[in-house]
Biopython code that builds the backbone (N, CA, C, O; Angstrom):
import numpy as np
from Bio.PDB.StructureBuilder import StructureBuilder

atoms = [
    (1, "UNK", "N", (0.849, -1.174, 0.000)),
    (1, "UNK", "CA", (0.000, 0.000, 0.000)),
    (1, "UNK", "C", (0.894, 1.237, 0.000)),
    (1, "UNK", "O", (1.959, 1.265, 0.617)),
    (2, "UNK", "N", (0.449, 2.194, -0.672)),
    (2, "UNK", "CA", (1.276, 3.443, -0.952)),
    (2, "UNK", "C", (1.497, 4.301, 0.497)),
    (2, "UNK", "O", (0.526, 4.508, 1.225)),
    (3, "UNK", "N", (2.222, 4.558, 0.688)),
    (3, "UNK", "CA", (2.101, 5.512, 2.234)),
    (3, "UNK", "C", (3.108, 6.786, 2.127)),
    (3, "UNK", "O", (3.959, 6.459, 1.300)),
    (4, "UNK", "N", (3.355, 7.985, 2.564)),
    (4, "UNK", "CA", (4.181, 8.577, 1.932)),
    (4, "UNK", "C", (5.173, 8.807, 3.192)),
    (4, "UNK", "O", (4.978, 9.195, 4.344)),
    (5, "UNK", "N", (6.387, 8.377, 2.433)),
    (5, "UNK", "CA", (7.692, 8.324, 3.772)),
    (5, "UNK", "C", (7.898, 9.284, 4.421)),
    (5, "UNK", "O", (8.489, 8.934, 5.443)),
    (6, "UNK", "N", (7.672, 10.731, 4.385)),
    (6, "UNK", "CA", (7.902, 11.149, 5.320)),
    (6, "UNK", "C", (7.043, 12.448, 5.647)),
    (6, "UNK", "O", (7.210, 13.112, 4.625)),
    (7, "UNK", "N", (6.177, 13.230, 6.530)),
    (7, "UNK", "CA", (5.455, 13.804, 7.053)),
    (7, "UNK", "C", (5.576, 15.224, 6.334)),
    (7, "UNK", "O", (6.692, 15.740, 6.402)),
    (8, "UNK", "N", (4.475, 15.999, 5.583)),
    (8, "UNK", "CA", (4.701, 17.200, 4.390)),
    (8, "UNK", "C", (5.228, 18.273, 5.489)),
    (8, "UNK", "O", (5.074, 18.034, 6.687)),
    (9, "UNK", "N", (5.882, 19.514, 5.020)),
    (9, "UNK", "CA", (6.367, 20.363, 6.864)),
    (9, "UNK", "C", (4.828, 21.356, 6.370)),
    (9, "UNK", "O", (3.878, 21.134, 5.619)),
    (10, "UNK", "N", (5.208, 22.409, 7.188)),
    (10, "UNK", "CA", (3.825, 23.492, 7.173)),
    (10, "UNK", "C", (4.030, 24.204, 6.255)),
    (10, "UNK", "O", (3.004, 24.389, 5.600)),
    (11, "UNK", "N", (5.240, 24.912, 5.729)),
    (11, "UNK", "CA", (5.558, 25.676, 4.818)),
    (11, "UNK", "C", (4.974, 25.252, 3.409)),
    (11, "UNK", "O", (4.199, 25.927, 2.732)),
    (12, "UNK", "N", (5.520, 23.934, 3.078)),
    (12, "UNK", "CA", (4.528, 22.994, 1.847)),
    (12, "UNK", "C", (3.683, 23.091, 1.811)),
    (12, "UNK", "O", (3.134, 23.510, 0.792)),
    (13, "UNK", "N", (2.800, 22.652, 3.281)),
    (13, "UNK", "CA", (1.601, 22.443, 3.076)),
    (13, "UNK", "C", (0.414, 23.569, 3.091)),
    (13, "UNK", "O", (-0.789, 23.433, 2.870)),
    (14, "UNK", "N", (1.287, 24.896, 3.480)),
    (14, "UNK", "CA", (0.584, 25.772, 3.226)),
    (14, "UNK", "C", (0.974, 26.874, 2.097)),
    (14, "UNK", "O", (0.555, 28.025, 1.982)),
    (15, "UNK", "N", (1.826, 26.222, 1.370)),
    (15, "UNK", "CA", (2.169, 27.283, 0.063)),
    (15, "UNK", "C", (1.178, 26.537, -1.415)),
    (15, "UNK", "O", (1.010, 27.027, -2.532)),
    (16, "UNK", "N", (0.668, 25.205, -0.847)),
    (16, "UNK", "CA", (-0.555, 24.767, -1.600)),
    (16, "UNK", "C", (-1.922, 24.884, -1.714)),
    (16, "UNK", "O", (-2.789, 24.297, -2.362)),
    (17, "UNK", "N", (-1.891, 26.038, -0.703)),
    (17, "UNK", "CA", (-3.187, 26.803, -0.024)),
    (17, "UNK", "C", (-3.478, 28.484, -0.056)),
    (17, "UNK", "O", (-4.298, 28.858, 0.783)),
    (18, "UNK", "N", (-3.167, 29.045, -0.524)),
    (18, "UNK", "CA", (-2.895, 30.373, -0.771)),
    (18, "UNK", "C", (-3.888, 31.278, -1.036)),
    (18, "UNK", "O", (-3.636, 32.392, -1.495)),
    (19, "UNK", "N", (-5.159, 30.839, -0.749)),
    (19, "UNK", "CA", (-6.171, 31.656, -0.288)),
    (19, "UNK", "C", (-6.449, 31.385, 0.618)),
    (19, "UNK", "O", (-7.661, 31.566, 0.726)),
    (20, "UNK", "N", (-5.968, 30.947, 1.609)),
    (20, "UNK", "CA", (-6.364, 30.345, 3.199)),
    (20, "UNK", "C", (-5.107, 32.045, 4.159)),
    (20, "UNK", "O", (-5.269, 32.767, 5.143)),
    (21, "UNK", "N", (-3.938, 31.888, 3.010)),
    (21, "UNK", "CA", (-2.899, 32.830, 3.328)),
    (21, "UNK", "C", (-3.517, 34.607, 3.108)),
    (21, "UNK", "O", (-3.562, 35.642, 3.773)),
    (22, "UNK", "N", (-3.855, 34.191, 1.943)),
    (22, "UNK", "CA", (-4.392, 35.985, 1.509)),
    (22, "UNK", "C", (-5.613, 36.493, 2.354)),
    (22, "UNK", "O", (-5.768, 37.692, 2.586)),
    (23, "UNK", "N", (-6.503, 35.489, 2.816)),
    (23, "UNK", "CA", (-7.160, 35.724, 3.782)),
    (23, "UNK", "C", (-8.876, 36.279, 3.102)),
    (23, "UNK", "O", (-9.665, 37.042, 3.659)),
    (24, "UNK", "N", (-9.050, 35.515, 1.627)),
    (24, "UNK", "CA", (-10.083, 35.862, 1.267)),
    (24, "UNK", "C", (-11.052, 34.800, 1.421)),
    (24, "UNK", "O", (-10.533, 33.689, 1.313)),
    (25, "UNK", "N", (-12.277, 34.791, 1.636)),
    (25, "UNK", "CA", (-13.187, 33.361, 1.384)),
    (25, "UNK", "C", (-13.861, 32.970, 0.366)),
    (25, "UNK", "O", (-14.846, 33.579, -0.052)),
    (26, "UNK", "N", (-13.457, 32.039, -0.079)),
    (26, "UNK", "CA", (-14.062, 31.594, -1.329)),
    (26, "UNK", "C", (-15.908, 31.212, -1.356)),
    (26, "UNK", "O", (-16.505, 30.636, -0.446)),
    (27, "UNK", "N", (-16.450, 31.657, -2.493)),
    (27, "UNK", "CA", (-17.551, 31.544, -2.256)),
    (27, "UNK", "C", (-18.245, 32.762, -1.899)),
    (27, "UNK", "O", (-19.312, 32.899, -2.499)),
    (28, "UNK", "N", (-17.961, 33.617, -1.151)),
    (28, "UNK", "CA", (-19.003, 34.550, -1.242)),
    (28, "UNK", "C", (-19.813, 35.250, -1.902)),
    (28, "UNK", "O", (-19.339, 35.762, -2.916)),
    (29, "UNK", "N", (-21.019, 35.479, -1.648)),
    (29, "UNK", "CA", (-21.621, 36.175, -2.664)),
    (29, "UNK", "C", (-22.657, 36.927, -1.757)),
    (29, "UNK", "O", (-22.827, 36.506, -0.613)),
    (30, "UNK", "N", (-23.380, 38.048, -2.219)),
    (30, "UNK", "CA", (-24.459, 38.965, -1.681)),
    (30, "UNK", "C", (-25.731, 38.538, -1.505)),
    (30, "UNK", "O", (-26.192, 38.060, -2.542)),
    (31, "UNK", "N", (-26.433, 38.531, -0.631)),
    (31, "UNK", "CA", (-27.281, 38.025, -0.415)),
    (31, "UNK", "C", (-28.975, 38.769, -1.238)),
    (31, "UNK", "O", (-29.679, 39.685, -0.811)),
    (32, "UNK", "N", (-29.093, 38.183, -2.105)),
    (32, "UNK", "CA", (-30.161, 39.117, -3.158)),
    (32, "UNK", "C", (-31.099, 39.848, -2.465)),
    (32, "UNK", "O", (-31.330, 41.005, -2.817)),
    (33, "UNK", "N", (-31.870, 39.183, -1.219)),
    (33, "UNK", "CA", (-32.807, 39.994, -0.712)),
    (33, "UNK", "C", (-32.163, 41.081, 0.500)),
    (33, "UNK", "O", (-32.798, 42.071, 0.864)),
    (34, "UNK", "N", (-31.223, 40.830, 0.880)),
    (34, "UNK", "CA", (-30.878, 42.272, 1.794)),
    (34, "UNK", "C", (-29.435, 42.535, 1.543)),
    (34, "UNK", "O", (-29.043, 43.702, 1.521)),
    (35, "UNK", "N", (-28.720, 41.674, 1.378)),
    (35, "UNK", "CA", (-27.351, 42.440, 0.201)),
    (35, "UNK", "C", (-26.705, 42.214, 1.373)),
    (35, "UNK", "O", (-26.304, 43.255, 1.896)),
    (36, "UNK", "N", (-26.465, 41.217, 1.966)),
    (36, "UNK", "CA", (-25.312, 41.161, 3.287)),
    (36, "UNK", "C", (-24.161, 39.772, 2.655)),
    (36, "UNK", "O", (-24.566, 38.831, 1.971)),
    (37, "UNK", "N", (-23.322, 39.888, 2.909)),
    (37, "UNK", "CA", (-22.068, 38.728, 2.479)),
    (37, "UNK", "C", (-22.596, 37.745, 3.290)),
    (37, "UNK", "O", (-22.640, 37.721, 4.520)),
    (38, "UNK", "N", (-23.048, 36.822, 2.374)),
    (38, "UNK", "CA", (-23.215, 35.070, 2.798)),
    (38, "UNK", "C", (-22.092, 33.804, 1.774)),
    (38, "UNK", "O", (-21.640, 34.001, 0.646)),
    (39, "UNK", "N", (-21.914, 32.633, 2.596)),
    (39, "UNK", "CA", (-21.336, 31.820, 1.507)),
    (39, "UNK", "C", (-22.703, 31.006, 0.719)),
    (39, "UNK", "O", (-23.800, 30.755, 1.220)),
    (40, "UNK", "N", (-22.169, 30.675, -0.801)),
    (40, "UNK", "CA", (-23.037, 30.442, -1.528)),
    (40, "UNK", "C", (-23.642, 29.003, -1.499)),
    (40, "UNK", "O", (-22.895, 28.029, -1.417)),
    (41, "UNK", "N", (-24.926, 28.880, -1.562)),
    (41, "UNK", "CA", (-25.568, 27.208, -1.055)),
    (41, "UNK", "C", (-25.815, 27.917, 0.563)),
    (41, "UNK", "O", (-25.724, 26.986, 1.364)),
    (42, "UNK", "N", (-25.946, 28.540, 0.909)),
    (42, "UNK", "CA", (-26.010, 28.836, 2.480)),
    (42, "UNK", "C", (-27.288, 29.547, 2.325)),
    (42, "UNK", "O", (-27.476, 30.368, 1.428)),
    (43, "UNK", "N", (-28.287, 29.180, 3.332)),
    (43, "UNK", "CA", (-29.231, 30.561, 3.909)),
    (43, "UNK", "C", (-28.558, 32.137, 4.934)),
    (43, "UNK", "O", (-27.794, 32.304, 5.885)),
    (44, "UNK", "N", (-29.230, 32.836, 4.209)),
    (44, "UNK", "CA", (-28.664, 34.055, 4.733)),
    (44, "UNK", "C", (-28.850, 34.364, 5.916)),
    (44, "UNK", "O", (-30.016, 34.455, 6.299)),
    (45, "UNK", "N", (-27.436, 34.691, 7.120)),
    (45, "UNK", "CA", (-27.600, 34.877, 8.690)),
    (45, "UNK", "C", (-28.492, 35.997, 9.045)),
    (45, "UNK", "O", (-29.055, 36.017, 10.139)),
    (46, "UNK", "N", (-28.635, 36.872, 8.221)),
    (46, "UNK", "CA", (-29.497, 37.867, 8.502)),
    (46, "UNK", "C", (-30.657, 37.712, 8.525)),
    (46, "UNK", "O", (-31.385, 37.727, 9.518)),
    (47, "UNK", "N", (-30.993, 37.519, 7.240)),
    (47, "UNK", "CA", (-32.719, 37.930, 6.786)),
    (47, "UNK", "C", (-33.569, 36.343, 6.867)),
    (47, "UNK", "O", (-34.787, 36.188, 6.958)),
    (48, "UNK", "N", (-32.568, 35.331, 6.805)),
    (48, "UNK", "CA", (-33.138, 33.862, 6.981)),
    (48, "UNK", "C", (-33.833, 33.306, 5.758)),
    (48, "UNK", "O", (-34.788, 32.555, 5.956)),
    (49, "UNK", "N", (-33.387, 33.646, 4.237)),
    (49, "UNK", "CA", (-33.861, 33.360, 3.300)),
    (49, "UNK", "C", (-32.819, 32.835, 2.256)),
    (49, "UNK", "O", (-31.920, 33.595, 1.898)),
    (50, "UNK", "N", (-32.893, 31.719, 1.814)),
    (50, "UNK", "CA", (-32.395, 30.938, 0.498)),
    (50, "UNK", "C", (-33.554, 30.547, -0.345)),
    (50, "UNK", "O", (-34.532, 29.834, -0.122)),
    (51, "UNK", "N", (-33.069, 31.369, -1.599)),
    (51, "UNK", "CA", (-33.573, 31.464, -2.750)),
    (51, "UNK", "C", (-35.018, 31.482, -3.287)),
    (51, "UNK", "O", (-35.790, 30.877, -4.031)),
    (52, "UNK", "N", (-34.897, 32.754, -2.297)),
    (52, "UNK", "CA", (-36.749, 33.631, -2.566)),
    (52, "UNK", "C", (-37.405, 32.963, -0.964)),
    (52, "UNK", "O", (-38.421, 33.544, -0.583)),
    (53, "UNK", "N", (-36.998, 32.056, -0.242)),
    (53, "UNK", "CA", (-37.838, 31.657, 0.540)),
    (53, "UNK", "C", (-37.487, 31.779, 2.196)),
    (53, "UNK", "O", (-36.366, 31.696, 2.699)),
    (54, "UNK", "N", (-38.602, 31.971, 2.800)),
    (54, "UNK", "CA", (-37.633, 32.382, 4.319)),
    (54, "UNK", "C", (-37.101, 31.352, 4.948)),
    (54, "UNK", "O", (-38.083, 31.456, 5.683)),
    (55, "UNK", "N", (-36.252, 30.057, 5.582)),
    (55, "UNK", "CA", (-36.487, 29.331, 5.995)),
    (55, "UNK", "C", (-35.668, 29.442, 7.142)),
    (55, "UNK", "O", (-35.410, 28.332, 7.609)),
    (56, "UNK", "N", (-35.057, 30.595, 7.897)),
    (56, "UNK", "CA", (-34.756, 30.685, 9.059)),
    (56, "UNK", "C", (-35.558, 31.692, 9.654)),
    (56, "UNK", "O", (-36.242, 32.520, 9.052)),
    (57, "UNK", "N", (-35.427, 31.563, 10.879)),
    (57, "UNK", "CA", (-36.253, 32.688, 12.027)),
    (57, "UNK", "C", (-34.925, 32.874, 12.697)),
    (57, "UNK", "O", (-34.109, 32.076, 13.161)),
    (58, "UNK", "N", (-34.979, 34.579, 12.573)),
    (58, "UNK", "CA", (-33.635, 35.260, 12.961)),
    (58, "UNK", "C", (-33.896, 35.809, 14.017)),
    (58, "UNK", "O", (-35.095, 35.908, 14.279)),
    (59, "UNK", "N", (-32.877, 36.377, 15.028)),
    (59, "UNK", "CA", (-32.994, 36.823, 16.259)),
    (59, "UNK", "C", (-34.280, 38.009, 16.076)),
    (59, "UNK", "O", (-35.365, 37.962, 16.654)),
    (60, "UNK", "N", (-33.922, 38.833, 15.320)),
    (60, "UNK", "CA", (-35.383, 40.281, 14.895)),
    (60, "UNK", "C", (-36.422, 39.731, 14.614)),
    (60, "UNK", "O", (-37.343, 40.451, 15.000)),
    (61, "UNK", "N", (-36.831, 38.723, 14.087)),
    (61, "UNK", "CA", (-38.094, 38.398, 14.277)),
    (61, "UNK", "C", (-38.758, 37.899, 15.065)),
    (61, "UNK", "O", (-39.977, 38.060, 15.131)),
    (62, "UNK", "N", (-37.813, 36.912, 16.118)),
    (62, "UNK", "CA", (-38.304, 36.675, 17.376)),
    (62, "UNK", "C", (-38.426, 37.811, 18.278)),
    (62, "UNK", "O", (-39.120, 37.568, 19.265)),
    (63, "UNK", "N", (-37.937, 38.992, 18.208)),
    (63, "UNK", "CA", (-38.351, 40.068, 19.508)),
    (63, "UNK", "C", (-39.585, 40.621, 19.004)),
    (63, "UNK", "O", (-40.246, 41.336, 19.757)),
    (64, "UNK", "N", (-40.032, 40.359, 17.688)),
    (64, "UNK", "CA", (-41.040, 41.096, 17.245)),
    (64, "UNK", "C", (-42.269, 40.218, 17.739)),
    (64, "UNK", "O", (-43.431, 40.612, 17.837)),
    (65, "UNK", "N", (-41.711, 38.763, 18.075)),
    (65, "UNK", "CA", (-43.181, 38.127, 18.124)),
    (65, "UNK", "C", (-43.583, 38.047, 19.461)),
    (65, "UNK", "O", (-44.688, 37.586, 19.746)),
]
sb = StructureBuilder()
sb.init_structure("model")
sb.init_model(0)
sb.init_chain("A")
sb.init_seg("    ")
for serial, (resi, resn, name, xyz) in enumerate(atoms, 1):
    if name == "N":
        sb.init_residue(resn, " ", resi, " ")
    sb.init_atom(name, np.array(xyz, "f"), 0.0, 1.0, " ", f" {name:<3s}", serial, name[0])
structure = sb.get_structure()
């Protein structure tokens, strides 16, 4: 079985990663109904809606109820 002889160091293993370094997140995008940075496939932390539909209950709507 293949195994690899000897352990990658950090420097390697993080010069194969270089948006983890620049410090951007991949995936983001604006959230259509209130325009706040969410990652994409995600319901939005704010407003509690993925794709036209509400399906979270956010802290503001519970003080309202």
């Amino acid at each position: 079985m293949g195994v690899p002889k000897k352990r990658r160091s950090k420097m390697r293993q993080n010069t194969r990663r270089p948006y983890i370094i620049e410090g951007e997140m991949p995936n983001m995008i604006n959230c259509p109904h209130c325009g706040a940075p969410t990652l994409a496939h995600r319901a939005c932390s704010k407003c509690g809606t993925y794709r036209g539909r509400v399906v979270l209950t956010t802290k503001a709507e519970k003080v309202e109820d």
